[in-house]
MILUM-338026 format. One record per residue (C-alpha): residue in one letter; x, y, z; residue number from 1. Coordinates in steps of 0.02 Angstrom, whole numbers, plus 50000, padded with zeros to 5 digits. Each point is the difference from the previous one (the first is absolute). Layout:
<nodes>
  type     px     py     pz  seq
     A      X      Y      Z  NUM
...
</nodes>
This chain:
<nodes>
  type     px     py     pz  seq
     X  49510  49599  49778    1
     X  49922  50144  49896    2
     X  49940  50170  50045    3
     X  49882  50058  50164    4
     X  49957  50159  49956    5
     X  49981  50107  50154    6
     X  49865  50157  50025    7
     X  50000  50128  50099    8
     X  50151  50075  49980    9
     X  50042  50166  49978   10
     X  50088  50032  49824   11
     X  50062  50166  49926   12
     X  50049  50044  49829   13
     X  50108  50133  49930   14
     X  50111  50022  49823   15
     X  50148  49907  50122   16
     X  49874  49846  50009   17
     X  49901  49949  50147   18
     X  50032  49977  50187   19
     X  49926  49912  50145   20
     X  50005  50005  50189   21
     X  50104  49845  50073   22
     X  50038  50022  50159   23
     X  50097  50124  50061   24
     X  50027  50066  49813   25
     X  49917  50030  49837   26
     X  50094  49907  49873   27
     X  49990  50072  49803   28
     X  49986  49852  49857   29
     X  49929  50001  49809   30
     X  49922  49834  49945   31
     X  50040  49944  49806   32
     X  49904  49881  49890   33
     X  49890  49815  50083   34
     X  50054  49843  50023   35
     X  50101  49922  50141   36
     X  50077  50115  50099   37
     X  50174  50036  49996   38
     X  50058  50128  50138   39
     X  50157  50089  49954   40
     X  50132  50062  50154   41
     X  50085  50157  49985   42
     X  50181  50007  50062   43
     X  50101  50140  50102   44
     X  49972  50182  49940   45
     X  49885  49963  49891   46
     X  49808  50049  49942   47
     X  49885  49893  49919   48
     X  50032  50112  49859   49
     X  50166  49925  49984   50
     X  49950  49821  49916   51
     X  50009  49992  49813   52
     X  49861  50047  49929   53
     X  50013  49888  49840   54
     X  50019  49858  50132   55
     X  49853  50045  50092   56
     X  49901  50010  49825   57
     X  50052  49811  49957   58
     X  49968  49929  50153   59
     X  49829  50091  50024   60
     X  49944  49914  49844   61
     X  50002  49832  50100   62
     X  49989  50041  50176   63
     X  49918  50126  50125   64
     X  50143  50108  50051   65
     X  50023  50103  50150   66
     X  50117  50109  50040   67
     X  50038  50110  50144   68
     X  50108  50112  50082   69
     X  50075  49953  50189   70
     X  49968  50063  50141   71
     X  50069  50198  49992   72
     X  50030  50021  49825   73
     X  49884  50057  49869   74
     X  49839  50023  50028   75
     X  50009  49873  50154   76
     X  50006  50098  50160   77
     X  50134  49949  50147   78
     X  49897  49935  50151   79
     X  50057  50001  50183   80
     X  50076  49818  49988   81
     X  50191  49988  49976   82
     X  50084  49960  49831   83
     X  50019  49814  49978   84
     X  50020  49841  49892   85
     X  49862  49925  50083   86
     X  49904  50159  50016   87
     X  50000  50026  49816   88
     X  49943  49791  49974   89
     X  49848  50044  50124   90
     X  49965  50168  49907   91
     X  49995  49878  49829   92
     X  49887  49866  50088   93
     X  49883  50141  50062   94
     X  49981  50091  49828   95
     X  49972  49833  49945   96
     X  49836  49974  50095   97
     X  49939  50171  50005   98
     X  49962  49992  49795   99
     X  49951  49818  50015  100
     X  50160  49898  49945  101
     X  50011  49836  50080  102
     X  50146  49908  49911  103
     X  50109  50093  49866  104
     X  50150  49952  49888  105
     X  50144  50125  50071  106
     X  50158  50074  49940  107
     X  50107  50117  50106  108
     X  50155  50094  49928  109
     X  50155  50024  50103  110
     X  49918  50060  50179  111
     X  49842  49921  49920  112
     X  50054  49857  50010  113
     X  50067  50000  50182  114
     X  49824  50057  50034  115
     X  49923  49874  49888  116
     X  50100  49858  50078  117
     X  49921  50044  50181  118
     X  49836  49999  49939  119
     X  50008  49817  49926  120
     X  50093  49946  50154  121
     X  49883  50090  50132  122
     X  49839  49959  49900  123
     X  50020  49873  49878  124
     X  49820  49984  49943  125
     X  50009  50172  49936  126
     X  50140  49957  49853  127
     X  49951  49875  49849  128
     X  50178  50021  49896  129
     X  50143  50111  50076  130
     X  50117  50114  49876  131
     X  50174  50055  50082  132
     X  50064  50119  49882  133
     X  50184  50065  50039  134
     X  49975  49915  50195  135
     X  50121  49941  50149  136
     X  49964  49901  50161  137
     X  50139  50069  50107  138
     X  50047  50204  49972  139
     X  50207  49937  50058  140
     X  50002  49852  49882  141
     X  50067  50056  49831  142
     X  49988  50182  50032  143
     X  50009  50127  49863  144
     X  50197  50066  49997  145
     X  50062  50173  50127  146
     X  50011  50076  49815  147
     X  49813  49980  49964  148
     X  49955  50038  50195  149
     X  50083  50168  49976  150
     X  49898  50069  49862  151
     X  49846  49941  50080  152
     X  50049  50098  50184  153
     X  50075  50162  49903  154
     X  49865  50125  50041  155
     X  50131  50157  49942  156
     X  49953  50083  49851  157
     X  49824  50036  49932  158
     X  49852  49903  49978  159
     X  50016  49971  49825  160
     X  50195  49951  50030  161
     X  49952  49879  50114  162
     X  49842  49924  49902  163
     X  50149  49963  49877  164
     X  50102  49932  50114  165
     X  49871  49900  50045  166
     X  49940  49961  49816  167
     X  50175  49951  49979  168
     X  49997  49836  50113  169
     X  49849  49938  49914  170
     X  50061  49949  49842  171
     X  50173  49945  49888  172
     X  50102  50138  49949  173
     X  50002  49963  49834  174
     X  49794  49984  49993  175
     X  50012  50171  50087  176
     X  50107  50088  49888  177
     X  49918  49941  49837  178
     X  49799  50024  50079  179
     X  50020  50170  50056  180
     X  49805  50039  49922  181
     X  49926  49845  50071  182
     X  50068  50082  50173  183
     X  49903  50146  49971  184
     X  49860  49893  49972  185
     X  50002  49912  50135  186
     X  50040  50128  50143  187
     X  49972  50188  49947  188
     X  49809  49964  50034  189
     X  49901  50053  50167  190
     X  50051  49864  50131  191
     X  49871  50082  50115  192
     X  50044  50011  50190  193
     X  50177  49943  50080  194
     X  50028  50096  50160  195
     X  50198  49975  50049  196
     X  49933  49953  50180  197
     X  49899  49826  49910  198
     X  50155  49971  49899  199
     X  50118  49989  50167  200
     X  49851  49898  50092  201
     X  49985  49890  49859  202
     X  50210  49970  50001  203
     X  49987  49964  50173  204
     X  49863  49869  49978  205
     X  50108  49924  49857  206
     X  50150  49986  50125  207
     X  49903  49943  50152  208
     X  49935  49833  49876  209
     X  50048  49867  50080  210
     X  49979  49914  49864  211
     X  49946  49809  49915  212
     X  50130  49906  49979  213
     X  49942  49876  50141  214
     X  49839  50001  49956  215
     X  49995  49986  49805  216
     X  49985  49805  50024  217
     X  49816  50047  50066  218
     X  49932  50062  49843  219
     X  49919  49882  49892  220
     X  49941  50086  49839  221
     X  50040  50027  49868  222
     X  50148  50135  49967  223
     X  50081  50089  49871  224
     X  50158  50089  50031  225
     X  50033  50128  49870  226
     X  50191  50100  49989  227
     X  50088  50075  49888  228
     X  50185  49934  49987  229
     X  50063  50159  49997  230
     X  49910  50082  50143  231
     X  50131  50099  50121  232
     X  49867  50031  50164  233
     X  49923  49823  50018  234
     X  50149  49874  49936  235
     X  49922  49872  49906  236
     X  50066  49868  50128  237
     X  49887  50022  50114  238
     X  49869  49949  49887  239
     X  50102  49855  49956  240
     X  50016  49959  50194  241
     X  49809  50007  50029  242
     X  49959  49886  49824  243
     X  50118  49864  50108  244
     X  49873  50037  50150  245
     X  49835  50023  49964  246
     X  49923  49801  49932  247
     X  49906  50076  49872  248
     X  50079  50132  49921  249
     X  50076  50046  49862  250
     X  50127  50122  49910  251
     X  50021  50111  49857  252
     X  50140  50115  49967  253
     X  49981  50123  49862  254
     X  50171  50036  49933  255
     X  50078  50212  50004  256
     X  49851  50015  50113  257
     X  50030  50100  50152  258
     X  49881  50049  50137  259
     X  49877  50097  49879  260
     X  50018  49862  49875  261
     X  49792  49998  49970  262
     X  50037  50181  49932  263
     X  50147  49922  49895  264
     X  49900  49878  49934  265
     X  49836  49995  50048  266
     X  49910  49899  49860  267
     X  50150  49858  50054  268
     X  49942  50035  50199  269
     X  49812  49979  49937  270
     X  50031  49861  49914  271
     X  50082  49918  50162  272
     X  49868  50049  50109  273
     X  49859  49930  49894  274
     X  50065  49822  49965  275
     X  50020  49971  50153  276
     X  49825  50069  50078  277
     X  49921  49890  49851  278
</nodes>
């Protein structure tokens, strides 16, 4: 399938990018480089400002990328309907039509790709190639350890103690200690709007999942799961459990990667991504 443009929509631009009315919400997205499209899946307590830019650059030289920010966070407003999964897969599909995208190449990161594994299950037409990058099928199946769960539920201390804590889970401890400016980098920019109130709605939709795992024999395209060997919050297992269950998948693991690896090594990430789009 290629493109249907569709008119008569309403569209609004600002310096945050633009947004349009789906819905019960106006959903904020920026649009880089032509080509195929290749939508790109934000994960939990996140902006679209969060994806690497140098990534974005690279992949906009081949493909027409979108990116934009869930419901709630960013320039994205919240809506009336509750925090799901399967909400946030029917807020993709309907962004998706409303700036004329029939069929897309999609990658989702961490929540992403919970949300992008609903959308190629509930409309499969929509999804040419599928990238799962740091994925599971089943939140209880190789869960991250009480350790890790602790810094990610400690809300004491301030906001910039617990963006570390959080920063913290997201990549080795060596690669931490010795990348201390590439942190800056990456993080001490404007993530635009995260209101505490989306962050819990969006934990509870990760916890109310119910999941893939009996379902991933259903998807028939072709998938690349991407994971970094070291990452503490998504154990690589479960990316090695879904290669053994989807029929057309298949699986790279980028060694002292953790869950940020395509900030770690993002020309290695590209690299992935783009060999196996073709």
């Amino acid at each position: 399938m290629g493109e249907n443009l569709t008119t008569n929509v309403t569209i609004e631009s600002s310096a945050d990018g633009c947004s349009i009315n789906v819905a019960d919400i106006s959903i904020g997205y920026r649009v880089f480089g032509s080509g195929y499209p290749l939508l790109l899946i934000m994960g939990y307590g996140s902006t679209m400002n969060l994806w690497e830019s140098s990534l974005i650059r690279k992949l906009a030289s081949r493909f027409k990328v979108v990116i934009f920010d869930n419901r709630g966070t960013g320039i994205s407003t919240t809506g009336t309907k509750p925090f799901s999964i399967e909400q946030f897969c029917e807020d993709t599909a309907r962004l998706m039509d409303a700036i004329g995208i029939q069929q897309a190449h999609v990658l989702g990161w961490s929540m992403g790709s919970l949300i992008a594994q609903e959308l190629i299950l509930r409309h499969p037409s929509r999804v040419n190639k599928l990238i799962l990058y740091a994925t599971y099928s089943s939140e209880g199946m190789f869960p991250p350890s009480p350790e890790i769960i602790q810094q990610l539920t400690d809300m004491t201390g301030t906001p910039e103690e617990r963006g570390m804590r959080f920063i913290s889970t997201l990549f080795p401890g060596i690669w931490l200690q010795n990348n201390g400016q590439r942190i800056g980098e990456i993080f001490f920019r404007p993530m635009g709007n995260l209101p505490e109130e989306t962050l819990q709605q969006q934990s509870k939709a990760i916890d109310e999942w119910n999941g893939s795992e009996g379902r991933l024999g259903e998807i028939s395209n072709p998938v690349l799961l991407i994971t970094g060997t070291e990452d503490c919050l998504v154990l690589p297992q479960n990316s090695h459990f879904m290669h053994e269950k989807i029929p057309n998948a298949q699986l790279e693991l980028i060694g002292n990667g953790g869950h940020g690896l395509m900030f770690q090594y993002p020309d290695i990430f590209c690299e992935k991504v783009v060999a196996f789009l073709g």
